[in-house]
TORTI-259052 format. One record per residue (C-alpha): residue number from 1; residue in one letter; x, y, z. Coordinates in Angstrom, 3 decimals. Layout:
N
+-----+---+----------+----------+----------+
!   k ! r !        X !        Y !        Z !
+-----+---+----------+----------+----------+
! NUM ! A !        X !        Y !        Z !
...
+-----+---+----------+----------+----------+
//
This chain:
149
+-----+---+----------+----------+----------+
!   k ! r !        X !        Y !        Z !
+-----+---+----------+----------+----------+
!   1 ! X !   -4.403 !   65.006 !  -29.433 !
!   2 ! X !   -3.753 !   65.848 !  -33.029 !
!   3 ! X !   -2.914 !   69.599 !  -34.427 !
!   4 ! X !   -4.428 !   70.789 !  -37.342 !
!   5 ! X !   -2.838 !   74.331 !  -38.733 !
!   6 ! X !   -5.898 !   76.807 !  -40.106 !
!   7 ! X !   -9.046 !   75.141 !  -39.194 !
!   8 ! X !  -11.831 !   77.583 !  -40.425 !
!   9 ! X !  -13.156 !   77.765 !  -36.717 !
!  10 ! X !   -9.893 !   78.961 !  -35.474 !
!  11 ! X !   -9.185 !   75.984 !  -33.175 !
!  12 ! X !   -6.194 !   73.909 !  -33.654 !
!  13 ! X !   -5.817 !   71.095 !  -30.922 !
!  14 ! X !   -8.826 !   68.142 !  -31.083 !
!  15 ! X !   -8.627 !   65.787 !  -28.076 !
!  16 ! X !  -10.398 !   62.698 !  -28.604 !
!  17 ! X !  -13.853 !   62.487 !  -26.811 !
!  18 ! X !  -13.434 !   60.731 !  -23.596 !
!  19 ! X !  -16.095 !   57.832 !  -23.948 !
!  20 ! X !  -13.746 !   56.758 !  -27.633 !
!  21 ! X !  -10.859 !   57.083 !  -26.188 !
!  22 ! X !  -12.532 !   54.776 !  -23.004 !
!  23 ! X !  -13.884 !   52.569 !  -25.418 !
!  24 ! X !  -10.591 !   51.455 !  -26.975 !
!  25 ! X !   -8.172 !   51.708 !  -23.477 !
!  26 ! X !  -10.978 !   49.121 !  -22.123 !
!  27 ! X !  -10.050 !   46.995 !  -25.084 !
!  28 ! X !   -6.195 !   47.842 !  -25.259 !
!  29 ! X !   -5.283 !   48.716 !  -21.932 !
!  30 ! X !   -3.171 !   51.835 !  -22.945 !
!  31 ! X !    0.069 !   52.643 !  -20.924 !
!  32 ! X !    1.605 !   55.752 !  -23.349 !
!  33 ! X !    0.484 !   58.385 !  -25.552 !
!  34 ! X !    3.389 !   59.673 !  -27.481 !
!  35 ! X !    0.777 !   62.956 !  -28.342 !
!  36 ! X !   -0.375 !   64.048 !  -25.488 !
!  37 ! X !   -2.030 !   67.521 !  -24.268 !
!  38 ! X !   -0.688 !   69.459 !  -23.438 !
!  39 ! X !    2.731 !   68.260 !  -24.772 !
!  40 ! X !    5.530 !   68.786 !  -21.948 !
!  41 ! X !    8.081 !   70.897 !  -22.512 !
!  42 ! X !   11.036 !   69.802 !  -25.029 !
!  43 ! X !    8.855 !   66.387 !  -25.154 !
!  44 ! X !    8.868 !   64.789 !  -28.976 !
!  45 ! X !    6.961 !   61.571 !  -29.349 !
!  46 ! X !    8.448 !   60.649 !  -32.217 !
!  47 ! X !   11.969 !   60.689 !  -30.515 !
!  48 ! X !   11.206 !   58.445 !  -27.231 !
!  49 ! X !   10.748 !   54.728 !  -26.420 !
!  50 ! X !    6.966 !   53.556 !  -26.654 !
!  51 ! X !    5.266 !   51.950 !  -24.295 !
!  52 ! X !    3.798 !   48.411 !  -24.790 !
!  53 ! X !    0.242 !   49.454 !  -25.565 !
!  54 ! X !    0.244 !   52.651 !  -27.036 !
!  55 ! X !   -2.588 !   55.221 !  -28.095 !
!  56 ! X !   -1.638 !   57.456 !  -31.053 !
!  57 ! X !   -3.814 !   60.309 !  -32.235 !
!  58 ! X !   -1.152 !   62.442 !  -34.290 !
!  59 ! X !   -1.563 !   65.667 !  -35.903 !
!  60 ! X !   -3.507 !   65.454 !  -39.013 !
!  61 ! X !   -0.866 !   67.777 !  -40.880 !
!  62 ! X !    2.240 !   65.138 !  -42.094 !
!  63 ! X !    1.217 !   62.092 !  -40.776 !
!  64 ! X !    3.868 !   60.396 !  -42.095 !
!  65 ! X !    6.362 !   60.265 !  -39.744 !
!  66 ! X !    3.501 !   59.127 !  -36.909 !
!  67 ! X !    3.307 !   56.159 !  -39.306 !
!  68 ! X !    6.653 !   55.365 !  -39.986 !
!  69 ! X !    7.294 !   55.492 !  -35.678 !
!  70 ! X !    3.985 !   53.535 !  -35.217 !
!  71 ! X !    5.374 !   50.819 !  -37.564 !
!  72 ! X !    8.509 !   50.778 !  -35.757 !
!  73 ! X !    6.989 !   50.012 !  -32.495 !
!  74 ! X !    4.868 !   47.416 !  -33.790 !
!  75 ! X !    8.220 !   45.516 !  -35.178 !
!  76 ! X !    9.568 !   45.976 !  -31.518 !
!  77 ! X !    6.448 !   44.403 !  -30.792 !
!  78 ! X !    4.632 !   46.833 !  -28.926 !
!  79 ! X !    1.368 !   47.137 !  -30.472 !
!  80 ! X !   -0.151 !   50.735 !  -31.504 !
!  81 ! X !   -3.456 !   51.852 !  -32.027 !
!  82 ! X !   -3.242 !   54.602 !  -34.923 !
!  83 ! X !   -6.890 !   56.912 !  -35.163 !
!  84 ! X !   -6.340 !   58.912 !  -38.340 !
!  85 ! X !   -9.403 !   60.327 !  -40.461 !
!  86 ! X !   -9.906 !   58.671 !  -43.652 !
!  87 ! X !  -12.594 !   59.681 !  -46.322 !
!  88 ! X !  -15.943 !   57.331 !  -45.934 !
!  89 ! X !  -15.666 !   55.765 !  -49.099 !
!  90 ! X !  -12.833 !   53.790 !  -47.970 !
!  91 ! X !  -14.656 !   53.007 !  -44.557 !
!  92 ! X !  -17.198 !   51.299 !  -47.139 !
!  93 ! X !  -14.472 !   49.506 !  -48.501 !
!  94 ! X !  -13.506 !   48.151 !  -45.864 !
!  95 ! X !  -16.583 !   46.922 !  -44.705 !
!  96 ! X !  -16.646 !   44.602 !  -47.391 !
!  97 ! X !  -14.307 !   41.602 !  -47.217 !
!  98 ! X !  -11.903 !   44.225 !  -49.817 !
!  99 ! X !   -8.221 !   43.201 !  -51.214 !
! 100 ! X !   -5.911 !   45.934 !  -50.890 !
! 101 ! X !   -3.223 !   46.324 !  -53.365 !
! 102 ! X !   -0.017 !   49.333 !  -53.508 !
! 103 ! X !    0.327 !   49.970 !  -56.987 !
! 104 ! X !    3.012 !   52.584 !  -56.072 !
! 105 ! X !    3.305 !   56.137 !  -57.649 !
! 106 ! X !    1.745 !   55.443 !  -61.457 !
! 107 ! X !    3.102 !   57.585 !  -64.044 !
! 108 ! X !   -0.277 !   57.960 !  -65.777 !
! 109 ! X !   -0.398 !   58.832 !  -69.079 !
! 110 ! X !   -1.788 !   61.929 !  -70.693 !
! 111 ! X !   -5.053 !   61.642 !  -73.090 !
! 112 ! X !   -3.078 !   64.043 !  -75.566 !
! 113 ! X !   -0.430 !   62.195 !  -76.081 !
! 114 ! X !    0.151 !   59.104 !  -73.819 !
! 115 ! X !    3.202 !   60.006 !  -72.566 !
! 116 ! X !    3.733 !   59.223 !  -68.760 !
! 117 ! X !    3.336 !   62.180 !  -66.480 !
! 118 ! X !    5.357 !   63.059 !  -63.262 !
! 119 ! X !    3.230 !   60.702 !  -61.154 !
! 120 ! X !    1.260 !   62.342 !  -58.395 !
! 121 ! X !    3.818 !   61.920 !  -55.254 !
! 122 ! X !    1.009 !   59.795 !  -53.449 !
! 123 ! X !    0.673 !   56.325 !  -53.776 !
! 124 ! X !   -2.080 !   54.320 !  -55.401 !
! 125 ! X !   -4.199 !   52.058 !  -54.031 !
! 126 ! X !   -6.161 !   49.088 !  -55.835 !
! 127 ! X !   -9.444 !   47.920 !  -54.195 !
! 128 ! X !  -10.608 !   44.258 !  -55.370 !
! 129 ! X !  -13.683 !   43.613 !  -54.889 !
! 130 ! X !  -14.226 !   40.056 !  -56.320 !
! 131 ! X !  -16.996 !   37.702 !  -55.659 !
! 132 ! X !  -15.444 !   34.753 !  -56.971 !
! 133 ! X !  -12.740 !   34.462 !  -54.149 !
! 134 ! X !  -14.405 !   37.096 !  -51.807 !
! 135 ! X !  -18.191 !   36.464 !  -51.762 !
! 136 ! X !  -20.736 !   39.071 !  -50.425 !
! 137 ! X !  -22.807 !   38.189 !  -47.525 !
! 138 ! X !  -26.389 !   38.564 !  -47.435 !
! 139 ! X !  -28.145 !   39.514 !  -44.731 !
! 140 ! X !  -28.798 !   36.661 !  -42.013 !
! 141 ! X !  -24.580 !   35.831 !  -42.568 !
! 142 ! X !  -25.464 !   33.755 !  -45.856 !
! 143 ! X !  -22.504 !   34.139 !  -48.428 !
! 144 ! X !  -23.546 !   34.821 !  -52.284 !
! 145 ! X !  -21.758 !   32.365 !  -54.424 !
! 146 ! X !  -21.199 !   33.371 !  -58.350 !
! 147 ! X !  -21.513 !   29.944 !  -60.938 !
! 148 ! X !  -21.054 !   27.524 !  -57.561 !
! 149 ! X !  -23.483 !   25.515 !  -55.951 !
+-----+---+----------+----------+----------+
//
């Protein structure tokens, strides 16, 4: 279940569909949901004991702390399956064998002067995509190879 404050159709709960949610408990064999609908009374996901499989669809507003609890459970060594909307670029991204680097929160500097700014308060991702250590593949599985025979 996730929550999402002012959607412009004046609904606020979305419940995953039941054949995704099937999909991935066939696969991972879910045992807890710490965000469940309807929530019981005085129940806070974030402030309980996992389960060993657990299926986390948070509310989309201030994910943050679902992620922080999520990694938490992990290092107890339950494992957590996190859905979370991202924008489709990165889904492209990802679909390419992509390094992933945190650059942190950049000061970036102004055209006017180049003096650093305030930073943004989000963190900044670097996406490598290099064909000398990562090539593409071409259709039929074949990797493309850049100056190599």
């Amino acid at each position: 279940m996730s929550y999402q404050n002012g959607n412009q159709d004046g609904k606020h709960y979305w419940l995953t569909p039941p054949e995704i949610y099937e999909q991935l408990d066939n696969e991972f064999h879910f045992d807890f949901d710490p965000c469940p609908y309807p929530r019981p009374e005085g129940f806070d996901g974030l402030e309980v004991n996992w389960g060993k499989s657990n299926y986390v669809n948070p509310p989309f507003n201030g994910p943050t702390r679902w992620v922080r609890k999520s990694i938490e459970e992990y290092r107890k060594g339950n494992r957590v399956v996190f859905v979370f909307p991202i924008d489709k670029w990165i889904h492209y991204l990802l679909g390419e064998d992509v390094e992933i680097r945190n650059l942190g929160d950049i000061r970036w500097l102004a055209t006017e002067d180049r003096q650093p700014g305030n930073g943004t308060g989000r963190w900044i991702a670097a996406f490598i995509l290099d064909p000398n250590t990562n090539p593409p593949v071409l259709p039929g599985g074949q990797k493309m190879l850049f100056g190599k025979e």
